[in-house]
N, C-alpha and C positions, 0 to 999 in steps of 0.2 A: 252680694255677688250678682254681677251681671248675667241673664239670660242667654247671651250672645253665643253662639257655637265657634268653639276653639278651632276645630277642624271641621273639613264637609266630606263626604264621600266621594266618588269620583263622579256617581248620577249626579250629588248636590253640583258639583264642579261643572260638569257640563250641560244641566239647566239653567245657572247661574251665567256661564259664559255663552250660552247659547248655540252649545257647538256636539255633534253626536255624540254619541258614547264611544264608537272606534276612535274618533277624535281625540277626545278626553285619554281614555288609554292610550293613545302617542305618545300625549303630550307629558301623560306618566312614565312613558318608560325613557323620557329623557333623562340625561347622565346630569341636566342643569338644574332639572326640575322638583322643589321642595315636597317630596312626597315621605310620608310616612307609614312605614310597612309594621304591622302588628298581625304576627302570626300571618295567616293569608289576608289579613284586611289590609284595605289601600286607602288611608285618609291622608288628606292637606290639609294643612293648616293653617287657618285663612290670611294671618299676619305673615307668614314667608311668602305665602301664593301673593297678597299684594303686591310688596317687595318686587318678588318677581317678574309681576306686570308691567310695572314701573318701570323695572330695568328691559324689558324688551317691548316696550310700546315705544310711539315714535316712527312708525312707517314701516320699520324694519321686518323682513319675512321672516316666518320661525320657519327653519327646515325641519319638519317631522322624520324625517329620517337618523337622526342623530339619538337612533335608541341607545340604551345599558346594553 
């Protein structure tokens, strides 16, 4: 079994992408964004979070406003 972490936390998430934590939390509470809710914890998981990159990389702005 691989070492590799399934999911990151939302601090993993936004040292990873190098973006604050109010950031990170935006970009959680998007309606688009593959987040996983367990009890009050908030993990992604890092194979839809790629995915997801993927699909909005490209130049395109993400509007942070487009919370849940």
């Amino acid at each position: 079994m691989s070492d590799q972490k399934y999911t990151l936390t939302v601090r993993e998430f936004a040292q990873r992408l190098g973006v604050s934590m109010p950031t990170a939390y935006q970009l959680c509470n998007r309606a688009d964004f593959p987040l996983l809710r367990i009890g009050r914890r908030m993990l992604i998981p890092v194979e839809r979070l790629e995915e997801w990159i993927r699909a909005h990389a490209g130049g395109d702005v993400i509007d942070l406003t487009n919370a849940r």
